[in-house]
N, C-alpha and C positions, 0 to 999 in steps of 0.2 A: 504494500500500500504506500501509495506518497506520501512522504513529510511522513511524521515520526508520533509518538506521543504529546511531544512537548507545545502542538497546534492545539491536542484537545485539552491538554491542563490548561492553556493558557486562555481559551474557548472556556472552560467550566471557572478558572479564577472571574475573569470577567463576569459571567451571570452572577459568581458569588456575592462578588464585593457589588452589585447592583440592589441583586436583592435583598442582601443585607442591608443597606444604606437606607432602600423606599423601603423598607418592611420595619427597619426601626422607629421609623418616626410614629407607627401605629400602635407599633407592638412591644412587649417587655424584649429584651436581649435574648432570653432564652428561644423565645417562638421566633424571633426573627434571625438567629442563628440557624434553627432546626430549617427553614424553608432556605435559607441561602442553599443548606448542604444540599437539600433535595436540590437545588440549580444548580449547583453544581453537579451535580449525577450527573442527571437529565442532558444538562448541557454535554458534559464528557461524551456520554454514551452516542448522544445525536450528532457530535461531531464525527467518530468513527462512523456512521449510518452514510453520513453525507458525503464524506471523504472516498468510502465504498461507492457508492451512487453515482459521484464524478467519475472515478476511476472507472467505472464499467462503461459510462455513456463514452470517456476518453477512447475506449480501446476498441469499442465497436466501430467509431468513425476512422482509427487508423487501422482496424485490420488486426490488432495486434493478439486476437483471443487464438486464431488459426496457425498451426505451422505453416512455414514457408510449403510444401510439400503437398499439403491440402489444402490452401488458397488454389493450388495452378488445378487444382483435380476438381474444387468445386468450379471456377468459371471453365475451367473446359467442358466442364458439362453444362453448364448454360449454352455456351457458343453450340455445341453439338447438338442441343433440343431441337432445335428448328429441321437441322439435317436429317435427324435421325426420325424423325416424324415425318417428313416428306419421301423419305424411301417405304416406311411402313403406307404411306397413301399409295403409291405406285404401286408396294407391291399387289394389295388389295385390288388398287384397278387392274392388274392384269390375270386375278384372278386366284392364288395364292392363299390357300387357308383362310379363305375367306368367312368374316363373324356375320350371321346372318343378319342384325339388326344394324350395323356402323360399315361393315364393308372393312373393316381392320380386322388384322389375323388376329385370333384368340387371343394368343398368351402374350400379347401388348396391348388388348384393349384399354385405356383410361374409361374411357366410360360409357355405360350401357344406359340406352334408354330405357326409363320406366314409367307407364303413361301414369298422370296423376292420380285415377280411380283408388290404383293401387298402392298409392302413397297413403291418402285419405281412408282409407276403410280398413278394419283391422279383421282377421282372419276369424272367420267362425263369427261376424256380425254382420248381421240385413241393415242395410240401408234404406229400405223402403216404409220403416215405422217413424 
């Protein structure tokens, strides 16, 4: 994780010495001590939350979660999508294990039609009541 502990002490001293200060002037020293502590948690623990947070959105945008190895293996296969779905059209059109409903061989269909009847109605129930 970036930067060290010393962000979040310094992140939790701050809420301390805040909420001690407005919380004294209401409150005895004892109760206004007891909620600094709790801001300081709070505060600690939410800076590592956020510190994680940044760090994740950082590395999504540079790339940096993938190995070098599987970057090139995931976009080649985007670049390849296109390709390799236009030779499964072809093959289909020439007539090759062809799927009775789509016209693409079986064992690479993405997706079968299903008319909506049989979305909406559930097995072993009449529709006509």
């Amino acid at each position: 994780m970036s930067g060290s502990w010393r962000i979040n002490a310094i992140l939790g001293l701050t809420a301390f010495i805040l909420s001690f200060v407005l919380s004294f002037v209401n409150n005895t020293w004892l109760t206004s001590l007891f909620r600094a502590l709790i801001g300081f948690v709070l505060f600690f623990v939410l800076g590592y939350l956020l510190r994680f947070i940044f760090q994740q959105l950082n590395s999504r945008k540079s790339g940096e979660e993938l190995p070098p190895q599987r970057k090139i293996q995931q976009f080649g296969a985007k670049v390849n999508a296109p390709i390799q779905e236009h030779s499964l059209r072809q093959e289909a059109v020439k007539g090759k294990e062809k799927n009775d409903t789509t016209g693409l061989p079986k064992e690479n269909a993405i997706f079968q039609a299903i008319s909506l009847d049989a979305l909406h109605t559930k097995k072993g129930s009449d529709r006509s009541n």
